[in-house]
N, C-alpha and C positions, 0 to 999 in steps of 0.2 A: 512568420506572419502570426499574427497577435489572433485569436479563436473566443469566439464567448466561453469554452471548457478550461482554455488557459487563462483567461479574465479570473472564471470563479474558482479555480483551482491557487492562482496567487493570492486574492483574497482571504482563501482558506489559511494559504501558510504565514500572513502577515498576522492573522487573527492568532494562530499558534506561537510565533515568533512572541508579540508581544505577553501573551498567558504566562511563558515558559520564561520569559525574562523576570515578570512581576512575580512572578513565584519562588525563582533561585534566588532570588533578594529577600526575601519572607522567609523563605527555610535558611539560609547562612543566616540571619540574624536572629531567628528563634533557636535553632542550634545552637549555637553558639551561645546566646544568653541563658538559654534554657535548659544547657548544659545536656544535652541530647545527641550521641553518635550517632542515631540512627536517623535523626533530623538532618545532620550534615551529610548525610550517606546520599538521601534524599535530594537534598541541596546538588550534590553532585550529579544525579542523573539528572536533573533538570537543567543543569549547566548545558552539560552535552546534548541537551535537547534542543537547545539553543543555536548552536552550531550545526546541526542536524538540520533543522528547518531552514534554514540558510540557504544548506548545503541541495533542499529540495527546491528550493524560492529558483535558485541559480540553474538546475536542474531544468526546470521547467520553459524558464525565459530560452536556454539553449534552445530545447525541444521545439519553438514558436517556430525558427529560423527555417524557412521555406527551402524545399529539393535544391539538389545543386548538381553539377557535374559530380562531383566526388560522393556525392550522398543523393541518390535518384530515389530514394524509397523518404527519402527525410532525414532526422534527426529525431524522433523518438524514441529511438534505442538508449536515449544518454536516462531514461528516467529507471529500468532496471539497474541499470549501472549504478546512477545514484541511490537508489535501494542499498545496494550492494554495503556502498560507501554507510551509510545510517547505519547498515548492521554492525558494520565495523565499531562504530561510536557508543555503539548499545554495550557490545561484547567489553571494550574497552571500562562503558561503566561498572559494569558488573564487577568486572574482577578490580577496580580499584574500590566498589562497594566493599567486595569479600574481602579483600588482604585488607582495609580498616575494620572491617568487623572483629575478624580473626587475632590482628593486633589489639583494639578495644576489650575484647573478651579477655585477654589475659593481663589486661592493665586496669589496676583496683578504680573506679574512681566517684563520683558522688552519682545520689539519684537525679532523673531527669525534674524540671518544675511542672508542676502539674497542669498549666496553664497552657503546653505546651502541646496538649493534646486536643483545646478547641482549636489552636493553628490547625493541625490534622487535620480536622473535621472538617475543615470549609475548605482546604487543599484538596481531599479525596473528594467532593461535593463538585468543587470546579474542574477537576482531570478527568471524572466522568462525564463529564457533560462537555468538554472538550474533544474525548474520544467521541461519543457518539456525532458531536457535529461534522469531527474531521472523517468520520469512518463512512456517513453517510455520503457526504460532499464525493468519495473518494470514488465510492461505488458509484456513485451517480458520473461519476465522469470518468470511470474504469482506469484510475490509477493507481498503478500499484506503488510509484514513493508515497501518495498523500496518503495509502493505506499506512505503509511504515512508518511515515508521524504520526500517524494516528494512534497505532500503535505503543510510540512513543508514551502519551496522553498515559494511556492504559497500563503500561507500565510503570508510570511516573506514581500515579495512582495504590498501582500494588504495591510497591517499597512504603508508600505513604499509611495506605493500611495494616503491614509488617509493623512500620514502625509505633503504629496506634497500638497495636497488641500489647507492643512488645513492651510500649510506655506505661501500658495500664498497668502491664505485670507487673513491672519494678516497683512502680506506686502500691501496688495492691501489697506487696508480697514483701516488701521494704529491703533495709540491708539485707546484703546475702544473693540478691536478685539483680543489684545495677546492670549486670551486662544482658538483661532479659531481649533490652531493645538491640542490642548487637546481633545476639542471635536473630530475633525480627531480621537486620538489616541482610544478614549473611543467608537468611531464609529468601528474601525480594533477591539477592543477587542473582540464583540459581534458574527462580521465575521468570528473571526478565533473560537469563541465555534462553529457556525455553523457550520464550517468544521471539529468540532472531532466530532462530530454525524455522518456526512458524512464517516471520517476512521474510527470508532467503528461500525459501521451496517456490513459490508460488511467481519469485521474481527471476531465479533460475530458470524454470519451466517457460516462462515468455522469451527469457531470451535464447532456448535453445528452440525456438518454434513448437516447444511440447504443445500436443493435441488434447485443448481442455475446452474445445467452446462444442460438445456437440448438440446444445440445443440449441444452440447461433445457428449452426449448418443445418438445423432439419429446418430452421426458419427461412431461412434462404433461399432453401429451395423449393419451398413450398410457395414463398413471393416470387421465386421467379417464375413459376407456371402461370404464372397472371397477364405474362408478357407475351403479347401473339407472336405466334411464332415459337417460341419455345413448347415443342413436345414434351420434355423430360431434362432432367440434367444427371449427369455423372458423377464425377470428380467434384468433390469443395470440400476445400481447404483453407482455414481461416487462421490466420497468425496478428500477434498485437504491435502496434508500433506507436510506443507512447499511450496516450490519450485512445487510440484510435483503432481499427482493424483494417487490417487486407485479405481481400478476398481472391482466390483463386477456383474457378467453378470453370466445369467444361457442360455445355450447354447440348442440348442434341434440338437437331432441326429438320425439316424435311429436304432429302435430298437431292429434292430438283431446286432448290434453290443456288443462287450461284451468288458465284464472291462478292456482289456487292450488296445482295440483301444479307447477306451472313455477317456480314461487314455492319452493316443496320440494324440489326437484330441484334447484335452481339454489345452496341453503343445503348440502345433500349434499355433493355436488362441492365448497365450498368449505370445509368441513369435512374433507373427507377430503383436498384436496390439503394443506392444511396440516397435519395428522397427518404424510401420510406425507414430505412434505418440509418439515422442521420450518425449514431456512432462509426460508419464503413468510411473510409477515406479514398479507397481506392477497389476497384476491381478488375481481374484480369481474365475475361474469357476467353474460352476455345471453344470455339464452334465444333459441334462433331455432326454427321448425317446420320440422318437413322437408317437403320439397318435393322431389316426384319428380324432377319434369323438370330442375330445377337439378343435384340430386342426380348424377342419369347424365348432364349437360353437364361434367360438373365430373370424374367421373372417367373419362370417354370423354377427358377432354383429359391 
């Protein structure tokens, strides 16, 4: 089922898909005429960014497709996965950047054109201003692939500024210097592995349930005290699924209540935490009774 966060999250990656097309078209033909490896190097990550953003477009439309018998929690899970997949694309560019730097560097050949360093400038001018649209977009709807395009952006970016350095040196610095932008490009390779370690931590950590949200959970339960009936809570545990969070909270109640206001109480709370934190998709309480003695063991310690 189609979400206003999956509306503007696919928005986000059509607006990247096309950037990343009009740009690999721009760098392979300033490369190329401009006689620039580090341009083409360029050209290449942007390629695969291409297919990347796809690979997250496709990702995401999956993740829409409502619970099922075989998938009771959803289909959210496909968007770390496709993380995974981007890293893979990133790593892949990198090391075809490096093995062409590495061969470039030992192959004599002319200086880059000098005109080929305004391309740069409005390339590095547009892949920042890409990152910060997709980076913000991503946070705002807590995704971590449209972080990893995002990412992309910013990587795309660094090779492009590698390759500005490296362009100027050769110009500056003339014969003797053509492989300056090589080195550049074999410098953004090494950068842009840095950065899939950076998008693989944080998409690993969601998908093994790792414990990162503890300011969600002191929020939680601080809204849930709001809810009558709710003494105190316990237990909350919050893990991501897609776009989204699941909540697992054990609620404490007065113990002369009986199973069908606990039953009540327990629908309450999970109504209202989702109202008021419209990112939770789900929540699953446990009722527990209060209990004196536990009670003042518990905040005597």
């Amino acid at each position: 089922m189609s979400t206003p966060q999956s509306q503007k999250a696919k928005k986000t990656i059509y607006f990247s898909i096309l950037g990343s097309f009009g740009l690999a078209a721009v760098k392979w033909f300033a490369g190329f005429f401009g006689n620039s490896f580090a341009l083409i190097a360029d050209a290449i990550e942007s390629t695969s960014d291409i297919f990347a953003s796809i690979l997250v477009l496709l990702g995401i439309k999956y993740s829409e497709r409502p619970a099922d018998k075989t998938h009771p929690y959803g289909h959210g899970r496909i968007e770390p996965l496709i993380t995974f997949i981007v890293v893979i694309f990133l790593v892949i560019s990198a090391t075809i950047i490096a093995h062409t730097s590495i061969i470039n560097i030992q192959t004599p050949h002319d200086l880059p054109k000098p005109w080929t360093l305004i391309v740069l400038g409005l390339i590095i001018i547009w892949k920042e201003i890409s990152y910060q649209v997709v980076m913000r977009r991503a946070k705002l709807l807590n995704s971590s692939s449209l972080k990893a395009d995002a990412w992309h952006h910013r990587s795309d970016a660094i090779t492009s500024i590698a390759a500005f350095i490296g362009i100027s040196m050769a110009l500056l610095l003339g014969d003797g210097y053509q492989s300056a932008d090589d080195w550049a490009a074999l410098f953004a390779s090494v950068f842009i592995l840095y950065n899939c370690y950076r998008i693989f931590r944080p998409a690993l950590g969601e998908i093994m349930d790792e414990h990162l949200y503890e300011e969600m959970v002191d929020l939680i339960k601080e809204k849930s005290l709001d809810v009558k009936g709710i003494m105190d809570t316990e237990k909350c545990f919050v893990r991501k699924n897609g776009m989204f969070f699941l909540v697992d909270i054990h609620a404490i109640v007065p113990a002369e209540f009986n199973v069908k206001e606990g039953h009540d109480i327990a629908h309450r709370l999970k109504d209202y935490l989702i109202e008021q934190m419209p990112e939770i998709s789900n929540v699953f309480v446990h009722i527990e009774p209060f209990n004196t003695q536990v009670y003042e063991t518990r905040t005597n310690d």
